[in-house]
C-alpha positions as CSV (number, residue, x, y, z in Angstrom):
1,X,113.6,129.9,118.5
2,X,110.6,129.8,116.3
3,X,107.0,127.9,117.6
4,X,106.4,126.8,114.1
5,X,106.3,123.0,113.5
6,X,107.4,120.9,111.1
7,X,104.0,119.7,110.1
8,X,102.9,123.5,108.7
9,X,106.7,123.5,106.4
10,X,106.6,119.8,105.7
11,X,105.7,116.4,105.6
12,X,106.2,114.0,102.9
13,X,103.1,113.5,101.9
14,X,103.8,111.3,98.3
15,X,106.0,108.6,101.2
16,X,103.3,108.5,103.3
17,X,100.6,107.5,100.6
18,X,102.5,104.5,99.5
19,X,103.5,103.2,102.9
20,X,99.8,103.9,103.8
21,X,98.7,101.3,100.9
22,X,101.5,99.0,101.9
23,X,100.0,99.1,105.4
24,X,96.8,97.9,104.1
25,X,97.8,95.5,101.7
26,X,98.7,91.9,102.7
27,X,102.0,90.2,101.4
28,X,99.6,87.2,100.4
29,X,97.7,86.5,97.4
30,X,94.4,86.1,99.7
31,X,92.6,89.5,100.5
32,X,93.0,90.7,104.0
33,X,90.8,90.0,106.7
34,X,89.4,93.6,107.1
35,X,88.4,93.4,103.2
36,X,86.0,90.8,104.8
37,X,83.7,92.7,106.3
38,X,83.3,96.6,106.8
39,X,86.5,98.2,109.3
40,X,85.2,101.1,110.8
41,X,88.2,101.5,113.2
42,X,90.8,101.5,110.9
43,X,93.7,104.0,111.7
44,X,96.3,103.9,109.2
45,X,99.6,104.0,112.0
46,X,102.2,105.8,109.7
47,X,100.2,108.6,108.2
48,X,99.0,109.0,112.3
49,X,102.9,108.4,113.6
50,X,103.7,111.4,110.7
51,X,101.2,113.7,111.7
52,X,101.7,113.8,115.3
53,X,105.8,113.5,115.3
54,X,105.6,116.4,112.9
55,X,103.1,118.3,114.9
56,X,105.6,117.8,118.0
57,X,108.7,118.4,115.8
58,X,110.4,121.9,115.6
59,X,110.6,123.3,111.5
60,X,114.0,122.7,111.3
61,X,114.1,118.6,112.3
62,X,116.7,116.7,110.6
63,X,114.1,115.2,107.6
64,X,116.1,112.1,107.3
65,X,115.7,111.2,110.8
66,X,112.2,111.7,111.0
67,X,111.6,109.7,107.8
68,X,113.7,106.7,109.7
69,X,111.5,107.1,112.6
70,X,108.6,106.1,111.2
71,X,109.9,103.2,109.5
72,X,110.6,104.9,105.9
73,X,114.1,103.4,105.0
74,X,114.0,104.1,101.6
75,X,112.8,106.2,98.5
76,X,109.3,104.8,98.1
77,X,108.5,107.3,95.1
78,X,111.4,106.2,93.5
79,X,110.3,102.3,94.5
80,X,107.0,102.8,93.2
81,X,108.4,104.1,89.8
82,X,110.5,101.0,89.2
83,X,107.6,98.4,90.4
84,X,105.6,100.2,88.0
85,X,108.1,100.0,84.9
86,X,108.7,96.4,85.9
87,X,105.2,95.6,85.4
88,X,104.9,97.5,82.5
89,X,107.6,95.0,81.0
90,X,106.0,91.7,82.8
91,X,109.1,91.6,84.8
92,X,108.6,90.3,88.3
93,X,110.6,92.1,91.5
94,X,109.6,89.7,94.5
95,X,108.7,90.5,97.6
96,X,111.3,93.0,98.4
97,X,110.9,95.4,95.7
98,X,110.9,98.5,98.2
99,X,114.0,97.5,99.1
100,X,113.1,97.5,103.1
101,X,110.1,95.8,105.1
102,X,106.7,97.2,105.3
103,X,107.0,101.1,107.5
104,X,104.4,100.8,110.0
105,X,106.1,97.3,111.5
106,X,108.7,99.1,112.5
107,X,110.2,99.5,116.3
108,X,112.9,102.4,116.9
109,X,115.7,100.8,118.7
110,X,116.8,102.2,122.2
111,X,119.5,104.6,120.7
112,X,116.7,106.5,118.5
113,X,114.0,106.1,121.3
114,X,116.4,108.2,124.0
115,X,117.1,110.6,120.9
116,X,113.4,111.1,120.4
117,X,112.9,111.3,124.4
118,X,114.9,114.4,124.6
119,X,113.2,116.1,122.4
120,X,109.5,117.5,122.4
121,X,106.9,116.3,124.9
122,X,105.3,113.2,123.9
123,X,107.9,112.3,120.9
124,X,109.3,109.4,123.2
125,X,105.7,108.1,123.5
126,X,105.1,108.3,120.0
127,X,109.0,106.5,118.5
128,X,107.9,103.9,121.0
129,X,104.4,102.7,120.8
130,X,103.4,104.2,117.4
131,X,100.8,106.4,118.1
132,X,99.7,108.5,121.7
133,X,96.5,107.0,122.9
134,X,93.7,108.8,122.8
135,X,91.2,109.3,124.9
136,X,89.2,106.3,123.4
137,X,91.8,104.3,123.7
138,X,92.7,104.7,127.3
139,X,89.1,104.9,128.9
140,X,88.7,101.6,127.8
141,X,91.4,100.2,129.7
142,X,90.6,102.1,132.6
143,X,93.4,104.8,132.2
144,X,93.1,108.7,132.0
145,X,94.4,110.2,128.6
146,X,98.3,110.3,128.8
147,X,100.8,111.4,126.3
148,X,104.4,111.4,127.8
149,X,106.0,108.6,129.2
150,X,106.8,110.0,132.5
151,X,103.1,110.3,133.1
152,X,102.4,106.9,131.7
153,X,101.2,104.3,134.1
């Protein structure tokens, strides 16, 4: 078995643009609220859930299944081609031209959480709860740094 990682063969990098822009952009005509005023601690969750699944992941994951983990259900390039074209024609797709809801409000459900648990250390932490704390993140609550969720609190 090879150490390499998925993350230095692959990761989707096109996907995770455009679910990182439909992360930040509201479903509303009214800006967000962090266009309000200047958001210095903004982490943009599926580009972070990507980089650390793949970093955890084994070169020869099954692609598809990571891609469903983080909430990708779809062919966003191919999404983004045909929102284009439509506007190009003044043709209006609603609110579900993607074809599936936005990737970073996404929850694995309990069967892909236990498949994720099995694997690396940390992956079950990071199917469930999005991201692994960081350090940051867990002093201020008063918790040392914790990755797996056998060692979680």
């Amino acid at each position: 078995m090879t150490d390499t990682r998925l993350i230095e063969r692959w990761l989707p990098i096109a996907e995770l643009g455009i679910e990182s822009v439909r992360e930040r952009t509201p479903m509303t005509p009214f800006p967000a609220p962090n266009r309000l005023h200047v958001w210095w601690a903004r982490r943009p969750l599926v580009a972070s859930r990507a980089a650390v699944l793949a970093s955890l992941l084994p070169e020869d994951a099954d692609r598809g299944r990571f891609l469903h983990a983080l909430g990708i259900h779809g062919d966003p390039v191919a999404a983004k081609k045909r929102i284009a074209a439509a506007n190009r024609t003044g043709e209006r797709l609603g609110a579900n031209a993607y074809g599936y809801p936005r990737a970073f409000g996404y929850t694995p459900s309990k069967a892909e959480q236990k498949l994720w648990r099995n694997g690396p250390t940390g992956a079950g932490t990071v199917a469930r709860r999005g991201v692994a704390p960081t350090r940051d993140r867990t002093a201020a609550s008063g918790r040392k740094g914790w990755i797996d969720d056998e060692s979680a609190p």
